[in-house]
C-alpha positions in Angstrom: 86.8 112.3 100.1 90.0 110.8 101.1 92.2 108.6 98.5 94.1 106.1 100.1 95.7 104.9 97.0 94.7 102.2 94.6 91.8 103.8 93.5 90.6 103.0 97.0 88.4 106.3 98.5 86.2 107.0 101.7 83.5 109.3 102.0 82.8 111.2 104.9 80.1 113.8 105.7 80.8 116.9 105.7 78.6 118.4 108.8 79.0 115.2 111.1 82.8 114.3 109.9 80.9 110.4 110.0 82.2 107.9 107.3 79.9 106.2 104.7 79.6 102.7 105.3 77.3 99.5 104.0 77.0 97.3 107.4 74.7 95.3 105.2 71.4 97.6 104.6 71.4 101.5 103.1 74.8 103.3 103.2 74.8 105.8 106.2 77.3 108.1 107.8 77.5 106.8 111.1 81.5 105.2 111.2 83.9 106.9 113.1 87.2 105.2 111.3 86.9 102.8 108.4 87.2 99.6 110.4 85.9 96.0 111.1 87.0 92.5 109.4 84.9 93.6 106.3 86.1 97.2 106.1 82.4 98.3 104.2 84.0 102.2 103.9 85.9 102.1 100.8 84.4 103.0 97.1 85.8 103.4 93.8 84.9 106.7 91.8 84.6 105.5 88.6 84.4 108.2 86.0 82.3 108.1 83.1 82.0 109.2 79.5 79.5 112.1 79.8 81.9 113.8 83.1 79.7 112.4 85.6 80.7 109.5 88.4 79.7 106.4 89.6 80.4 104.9 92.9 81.7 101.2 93.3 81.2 99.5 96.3 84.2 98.0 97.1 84.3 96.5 101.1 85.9 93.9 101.5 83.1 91.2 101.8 82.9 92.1 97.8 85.9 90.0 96.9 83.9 86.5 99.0 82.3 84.2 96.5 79.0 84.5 98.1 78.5 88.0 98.1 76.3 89.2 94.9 77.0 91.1 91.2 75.2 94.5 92.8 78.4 96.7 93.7 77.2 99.8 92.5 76.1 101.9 94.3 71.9 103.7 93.5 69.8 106.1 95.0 66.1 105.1 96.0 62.9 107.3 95.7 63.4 107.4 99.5 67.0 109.3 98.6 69.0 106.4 100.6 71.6 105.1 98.8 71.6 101.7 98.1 73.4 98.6 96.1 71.0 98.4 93.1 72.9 97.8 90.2 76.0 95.3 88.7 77.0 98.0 85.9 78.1 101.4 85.5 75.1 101.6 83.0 72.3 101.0 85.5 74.0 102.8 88.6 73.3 106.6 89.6 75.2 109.2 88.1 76.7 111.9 90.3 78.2 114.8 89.7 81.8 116.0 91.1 82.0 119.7 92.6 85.5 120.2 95.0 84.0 123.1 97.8 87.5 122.2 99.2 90.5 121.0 98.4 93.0 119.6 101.2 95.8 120.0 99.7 95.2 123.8 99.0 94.8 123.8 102.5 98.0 122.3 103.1 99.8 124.5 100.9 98.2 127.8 102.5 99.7 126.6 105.8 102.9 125.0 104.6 103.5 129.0 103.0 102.8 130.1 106.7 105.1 128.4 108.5 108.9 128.5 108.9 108.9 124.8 108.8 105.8 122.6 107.7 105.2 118.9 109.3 103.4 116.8 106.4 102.2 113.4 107.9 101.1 110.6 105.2 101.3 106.7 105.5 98.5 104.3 105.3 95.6 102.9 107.1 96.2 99.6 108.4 92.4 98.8 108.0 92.5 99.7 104.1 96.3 99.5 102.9 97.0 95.9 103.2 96.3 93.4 105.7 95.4 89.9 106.0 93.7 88.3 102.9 94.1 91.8 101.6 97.7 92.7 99.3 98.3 95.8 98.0 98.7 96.0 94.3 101.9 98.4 94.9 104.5 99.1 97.1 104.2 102.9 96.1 103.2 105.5 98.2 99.1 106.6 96.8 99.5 108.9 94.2 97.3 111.9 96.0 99.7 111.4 98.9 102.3 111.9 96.3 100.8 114.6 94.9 100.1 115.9 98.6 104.0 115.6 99.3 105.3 117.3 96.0 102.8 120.2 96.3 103.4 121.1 100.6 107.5 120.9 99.7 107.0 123.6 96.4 105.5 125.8 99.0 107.8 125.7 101.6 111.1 123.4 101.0 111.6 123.1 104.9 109.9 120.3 105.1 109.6 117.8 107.2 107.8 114.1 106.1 106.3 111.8 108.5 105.3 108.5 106.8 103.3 106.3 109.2 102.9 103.0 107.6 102.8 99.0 108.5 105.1 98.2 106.0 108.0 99.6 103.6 107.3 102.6 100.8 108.7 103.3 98.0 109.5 106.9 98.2 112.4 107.5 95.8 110.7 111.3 94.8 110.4 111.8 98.9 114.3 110.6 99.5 115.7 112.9 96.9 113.7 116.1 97.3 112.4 116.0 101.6 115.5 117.5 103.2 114.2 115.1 106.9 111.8 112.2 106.6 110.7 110.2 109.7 109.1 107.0 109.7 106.6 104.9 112.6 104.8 102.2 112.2 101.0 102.7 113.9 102.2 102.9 117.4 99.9 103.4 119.4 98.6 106.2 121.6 101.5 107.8 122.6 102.9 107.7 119.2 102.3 111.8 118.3 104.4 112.4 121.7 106.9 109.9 120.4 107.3 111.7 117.1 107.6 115.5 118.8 110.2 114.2 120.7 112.0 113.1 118.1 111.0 116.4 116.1 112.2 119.0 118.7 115.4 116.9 119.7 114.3 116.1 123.1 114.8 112.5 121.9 118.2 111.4 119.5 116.3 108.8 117.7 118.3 105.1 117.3 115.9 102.3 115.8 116.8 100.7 112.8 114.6 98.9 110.4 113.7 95.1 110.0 113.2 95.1 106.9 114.8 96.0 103.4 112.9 98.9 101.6 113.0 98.6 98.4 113.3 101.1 95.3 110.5 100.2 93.3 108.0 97.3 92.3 110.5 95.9 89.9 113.0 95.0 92.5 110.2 92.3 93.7 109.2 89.3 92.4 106.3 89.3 90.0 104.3 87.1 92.2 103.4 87.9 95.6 102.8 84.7 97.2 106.5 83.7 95.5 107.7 82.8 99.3 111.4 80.7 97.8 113.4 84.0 99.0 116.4 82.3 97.9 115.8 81.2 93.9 113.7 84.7 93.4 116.5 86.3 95.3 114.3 88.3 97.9 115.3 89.7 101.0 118.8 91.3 102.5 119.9 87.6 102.5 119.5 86.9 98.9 118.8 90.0 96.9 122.0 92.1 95.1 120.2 95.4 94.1 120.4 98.7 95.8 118.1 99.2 98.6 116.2 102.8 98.6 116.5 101.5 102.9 118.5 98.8 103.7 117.5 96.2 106.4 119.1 97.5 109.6 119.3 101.3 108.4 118.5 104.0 111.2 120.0 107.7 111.2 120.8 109.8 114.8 121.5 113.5 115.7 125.4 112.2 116.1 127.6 110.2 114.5 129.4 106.8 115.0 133.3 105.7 113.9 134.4 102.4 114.2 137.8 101.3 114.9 139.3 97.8 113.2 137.0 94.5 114.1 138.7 91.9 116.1 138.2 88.1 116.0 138.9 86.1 118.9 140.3 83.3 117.3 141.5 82.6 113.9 139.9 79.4 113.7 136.7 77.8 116.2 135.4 74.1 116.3 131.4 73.9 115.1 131.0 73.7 119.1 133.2 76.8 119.6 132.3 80.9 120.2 133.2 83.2 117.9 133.9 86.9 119.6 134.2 89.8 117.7 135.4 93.0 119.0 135.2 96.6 117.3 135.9 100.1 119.0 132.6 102.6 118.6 133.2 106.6 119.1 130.6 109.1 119.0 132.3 111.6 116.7 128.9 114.3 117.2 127.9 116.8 119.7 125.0 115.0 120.9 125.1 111.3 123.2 123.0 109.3 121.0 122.8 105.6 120.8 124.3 103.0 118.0 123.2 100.1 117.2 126.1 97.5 116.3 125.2 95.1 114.0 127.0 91.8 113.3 126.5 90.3 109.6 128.3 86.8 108.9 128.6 85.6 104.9 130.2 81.4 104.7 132.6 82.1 101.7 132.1 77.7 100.7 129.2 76.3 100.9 127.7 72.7 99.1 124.4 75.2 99.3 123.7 78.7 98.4 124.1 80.8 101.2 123.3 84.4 102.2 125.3 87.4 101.3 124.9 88.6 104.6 122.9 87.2 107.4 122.8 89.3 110.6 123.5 87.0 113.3 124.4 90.2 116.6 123.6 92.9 117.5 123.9 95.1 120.3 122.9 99.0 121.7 125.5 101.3 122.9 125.0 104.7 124.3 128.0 107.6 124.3 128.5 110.7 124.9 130.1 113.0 123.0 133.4 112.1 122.5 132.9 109.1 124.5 134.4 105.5 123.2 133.0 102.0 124.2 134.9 98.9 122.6 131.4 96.2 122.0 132.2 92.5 121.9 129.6 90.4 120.0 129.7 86.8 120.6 128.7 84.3 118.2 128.2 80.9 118.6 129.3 78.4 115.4 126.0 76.8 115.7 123.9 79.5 114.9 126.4 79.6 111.6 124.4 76.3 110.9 121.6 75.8 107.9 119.7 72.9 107.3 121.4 70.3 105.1 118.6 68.2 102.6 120.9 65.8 101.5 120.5 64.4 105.2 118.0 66.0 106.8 119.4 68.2 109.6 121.6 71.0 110.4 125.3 71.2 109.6 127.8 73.5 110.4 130.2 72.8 107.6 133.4 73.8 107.4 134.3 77.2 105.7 135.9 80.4 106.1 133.0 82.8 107.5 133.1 86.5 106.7 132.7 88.8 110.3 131.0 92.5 109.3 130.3 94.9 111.8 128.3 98.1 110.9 125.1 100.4 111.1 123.2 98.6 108.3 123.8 95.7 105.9 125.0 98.2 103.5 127.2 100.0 105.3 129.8 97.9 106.9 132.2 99.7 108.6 134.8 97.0 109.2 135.6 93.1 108.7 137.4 90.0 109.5 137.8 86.4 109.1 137.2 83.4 111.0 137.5 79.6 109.6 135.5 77.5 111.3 136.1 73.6 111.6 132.8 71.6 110.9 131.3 69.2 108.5 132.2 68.7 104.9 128.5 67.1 103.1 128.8 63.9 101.9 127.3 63.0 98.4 123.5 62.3 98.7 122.8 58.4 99.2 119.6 57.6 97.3 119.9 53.9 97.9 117.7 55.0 101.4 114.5 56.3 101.1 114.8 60.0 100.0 112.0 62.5 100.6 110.9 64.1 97.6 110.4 67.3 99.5 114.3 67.1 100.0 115.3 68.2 96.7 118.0 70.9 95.6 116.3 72.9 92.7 113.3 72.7 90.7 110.6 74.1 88.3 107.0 74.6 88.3 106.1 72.2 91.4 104.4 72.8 94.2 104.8 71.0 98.5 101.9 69.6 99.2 100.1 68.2 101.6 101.1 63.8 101.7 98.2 63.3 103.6 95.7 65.5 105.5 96.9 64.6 108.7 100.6 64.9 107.7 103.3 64.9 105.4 104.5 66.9 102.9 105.0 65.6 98.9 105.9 67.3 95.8 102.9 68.0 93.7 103.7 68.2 89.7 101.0 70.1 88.0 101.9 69.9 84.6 103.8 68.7 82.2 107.7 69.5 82.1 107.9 70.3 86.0 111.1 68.9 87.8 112.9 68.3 90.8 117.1 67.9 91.1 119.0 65.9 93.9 122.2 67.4 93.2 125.9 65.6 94.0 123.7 62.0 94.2 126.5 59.2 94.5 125.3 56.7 92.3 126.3 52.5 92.4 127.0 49.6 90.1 124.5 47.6 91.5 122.2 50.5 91.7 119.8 50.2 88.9 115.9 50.0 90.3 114.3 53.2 91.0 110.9 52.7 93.2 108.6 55.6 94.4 105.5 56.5 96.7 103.5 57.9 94.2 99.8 59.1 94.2 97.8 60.4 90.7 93.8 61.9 90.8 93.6 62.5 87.6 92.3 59.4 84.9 95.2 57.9 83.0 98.7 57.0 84.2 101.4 59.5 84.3 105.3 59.2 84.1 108.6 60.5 85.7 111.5 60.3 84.1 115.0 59.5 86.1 117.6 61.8 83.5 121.6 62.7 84.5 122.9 66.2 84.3 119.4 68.2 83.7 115.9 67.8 82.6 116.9 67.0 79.6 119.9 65.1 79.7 120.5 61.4 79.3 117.5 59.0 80.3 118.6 57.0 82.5 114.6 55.1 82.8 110.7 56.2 83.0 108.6 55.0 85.7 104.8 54.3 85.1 102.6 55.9 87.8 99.2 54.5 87.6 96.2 56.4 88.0 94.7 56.1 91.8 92.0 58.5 92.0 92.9 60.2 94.9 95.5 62.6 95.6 95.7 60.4 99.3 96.0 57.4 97.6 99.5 56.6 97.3 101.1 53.0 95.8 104.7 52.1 94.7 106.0 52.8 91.0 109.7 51.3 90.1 111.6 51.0 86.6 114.9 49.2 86.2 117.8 52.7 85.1 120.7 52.3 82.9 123.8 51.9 84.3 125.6 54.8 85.6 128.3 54.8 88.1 130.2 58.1 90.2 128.5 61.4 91.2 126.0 63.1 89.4 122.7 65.3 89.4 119.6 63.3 89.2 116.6 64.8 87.5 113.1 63.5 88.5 111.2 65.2 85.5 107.1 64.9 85.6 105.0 64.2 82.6 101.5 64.9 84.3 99.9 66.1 87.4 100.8 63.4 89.9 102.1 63.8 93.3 105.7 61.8 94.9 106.3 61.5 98.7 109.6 59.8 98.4 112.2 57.4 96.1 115.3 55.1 96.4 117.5 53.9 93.8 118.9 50.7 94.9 
């Protein structure tokens, strides 16, 4: 038995090494790797009130609506085993004997060695994939267990995590003196890592993505994709990283002299250089990877803490210094602009960063750069409802199956904002593309300052019987004058593709 973490276990035979596996018909041991679209390998040991087990079937054709209630697993008069029952109850009751355990056998062999090589990750055919999440960003708690017992015997130690994705190994970070991580490389990966092992190669890659220090630092929901009001990602999340995006460690190290800017000031057409003076301070030529992070101090729009926006590889010797120029242009400092539907590079001071990860910035400087100040929004002109600032509870949807894309209000209280909306005299009708499935009409209200601030007018939005089936809603507003925040706040489940106030 192997536990891959999440209760999730394969079964393999003993005398043939072959995995158990469904493939439709009587489990037999025929698989080599637990593989396939439907991975049919993986079980559950369930254990029961009396000390016995029961195996449930848990491939991944299981979790398809079409697929039946037997998941557990039987054994016939013929001994095959089988899927013959839908509880615990009715399923065959084993018995659990450990003739070996491997992690006595990596602890016997850890105690014999002057330095032990532990490799753990996952199995990209079982620990998350498409259609399949994890339920944890943890590293499987007999892996764990693995870990802790193979450094007790033998605190030199060396971890090699092979994974698709990041781990959250605060235990392994504080107590494995040297931890090395691959993703599943390919054939030539074990070569890869013995280089890297015995020194033959000074490692330099860096990672692409922030690890994180536990669950808690992620968003509840894991299909939350709005990285910037959940705060995900280097761009947007504050909290300590365990790994930081862009963190790599080498046999050597790097100091960086003072950054350089070019200019003090560049037009939204211009190049921003940035220059910084790299030493290898070590005894062994390795190679640094420069990274250059931006941040726009003013911004209409909330922007990124840091955004990486260069980078660039430099190899020294011992000793050895190499001044790196990263070159920026002030259009890729752009970010798309909903009042108006495009990109703008606005004007701001912009933040230069140079280091060897987002969180360790090793020096800085300023350039202001001479763009676009947004106007207020103009809502006399047909706005897109997908354009909107903030929100609550609604959902982009589909406008029509061919294309488009709406805002889709499934209940009651859900909102939209068009912040900074420059608002008219003779302004006073607000009209809207508006579709509703459901029987019975629906409402949106038109309020200043927040969802509940002062009512400016409530539109009427009939019922159409088709979420396709879109027609135009208007109401006459009070009169408000100068800039404001406009609320759009949903009574029902009813879908908008776009308004004017005019």
């Amino acid at each position: 038995m192997v536990d891959w973490g999440q209760d999730v276990v394969t079964l393999r035979n003993a005398a043939s090494g072959r995995y158990l596996g469904y493939n439709w018909g009587p489990f037999i041991t025929r698989d080599e790797q637990p593989n396939g679209w439907y991975v049919q390998q993986q079980f559950k040991l369930e254990p029961q009130a009396d000390g016995t087990v029961v195996l449930r079937y848990v491939g991944y054709e299981t979790t398809e609506s079409w697929f039946g209630a037997d998941t557990y697993v039987t054994v016939g008069d013929d001994g095959a085993l089988k899927l013959g029952a839908s509880t615990p109850d009715a399923a065959t009751h084993f018995s659990r004997e450990v003739i070996s355990s491997g992690i006595d056998r990596a602890v016997a062999a850890a105690k014999a060695a002057d330095t032990a090589v532990l490799v753990v990750g996952s199995n990209p055919f079982i620990n998350g994939r498409e259609a399949h999440d994890r339920t944890s960003t943890a590293l499987s708690a007999g892996q764990e267990a693995l870990v802790k017992a193979v450094v007790r015997a033998n605190p030199r130690t060396v971890l090699v995590l092979q994974t698709s994705y990041p781990v959250t190994i605060r235990w392994e970070q504080e107590h494995v003196p040297a931890i090395v991580w691959t993703t599943h490389a390919g054939a030539e990966t074990g070569h890869a890592i013995a280089d890297v092992l015995f020194g033959d190669r000074n490692p330099s890659g860096r990672l692409t993505q922030t690890w994180y220090r536990s669950d808690s630092q992620l968003p509840p929901d894991l299909l939350e994709y709005d990285i910037i009001s959940s705060g995900q990602t280097y761009l947007y999340n504050s909290a300590k990283p365990l790994y930081p995006f862009g963190h790599g460690l080498s046999y050597t190290r790097f100091r960086y002299g003072q950054l350089r800017a070019g200019a003090q000031s560049v037009a939204a057409d211009g190049t921003i250089t940035a220059s910084v003076d790299v030493t290898n301070v070590g005894s062994r030529t390795g190679t640094e990877v420069v990274q250059l992070y931006t941040h726009q101090r003013t911004s209409r729009d909330t922007t990124p803490i840091r955004q990486l926006k260069a980078f660039q590889q430099v190899k020294l010797a011992p000793g050895q210094t190499r001044t790196v120029t990263l070159r920026l242009p002030a259009v890729d400092l752009a970010h798309w602009d909903v009042t108006r539907g495009r990109w703008v590079v606005e004007s701001s001071v912009h933040d230069l960063m140079v280091g060897a990860s987002v969180e360790d910035i090793r020096a800085r400087a300023a350039v202001r750069v001479r763009g676009e100040t947004i106007p207020a929004r103009d809502l006399s002109r047909p706005t897109r409802a997908e354009n909107f600032d903030r929100y609550a509870g609604v959902r982009l949807v589909d406008e029509t199956k061919p294309r488009g894309t709406a805002v889709g209000a499934t209940a009651a209280g859900q909102w939209i904002s068009f912040d900074g909306s420059a608002l008219r005299a003779g302004e006073r009708t607000f009209t809207a593309k508006v579709a509703k499935a459901g029987a019975g009409a629906g409402t949106i209200q038109i309020r200043m300052g927040s969802p509940t601030g002062r009512l400016l007018g409530t539109a009427t939005v009939p019922s159409t019987g088709d979420d396709y089936r879109y027609v135009s809603a208007s109401t006459e507003l009070a009169r408000v004058v100068g800039t404001h925040d406009v609320y759009l706040v949903f009574d029902s489940p009813l879908r908008l593709a776009e308004f004017s106030i005019s």
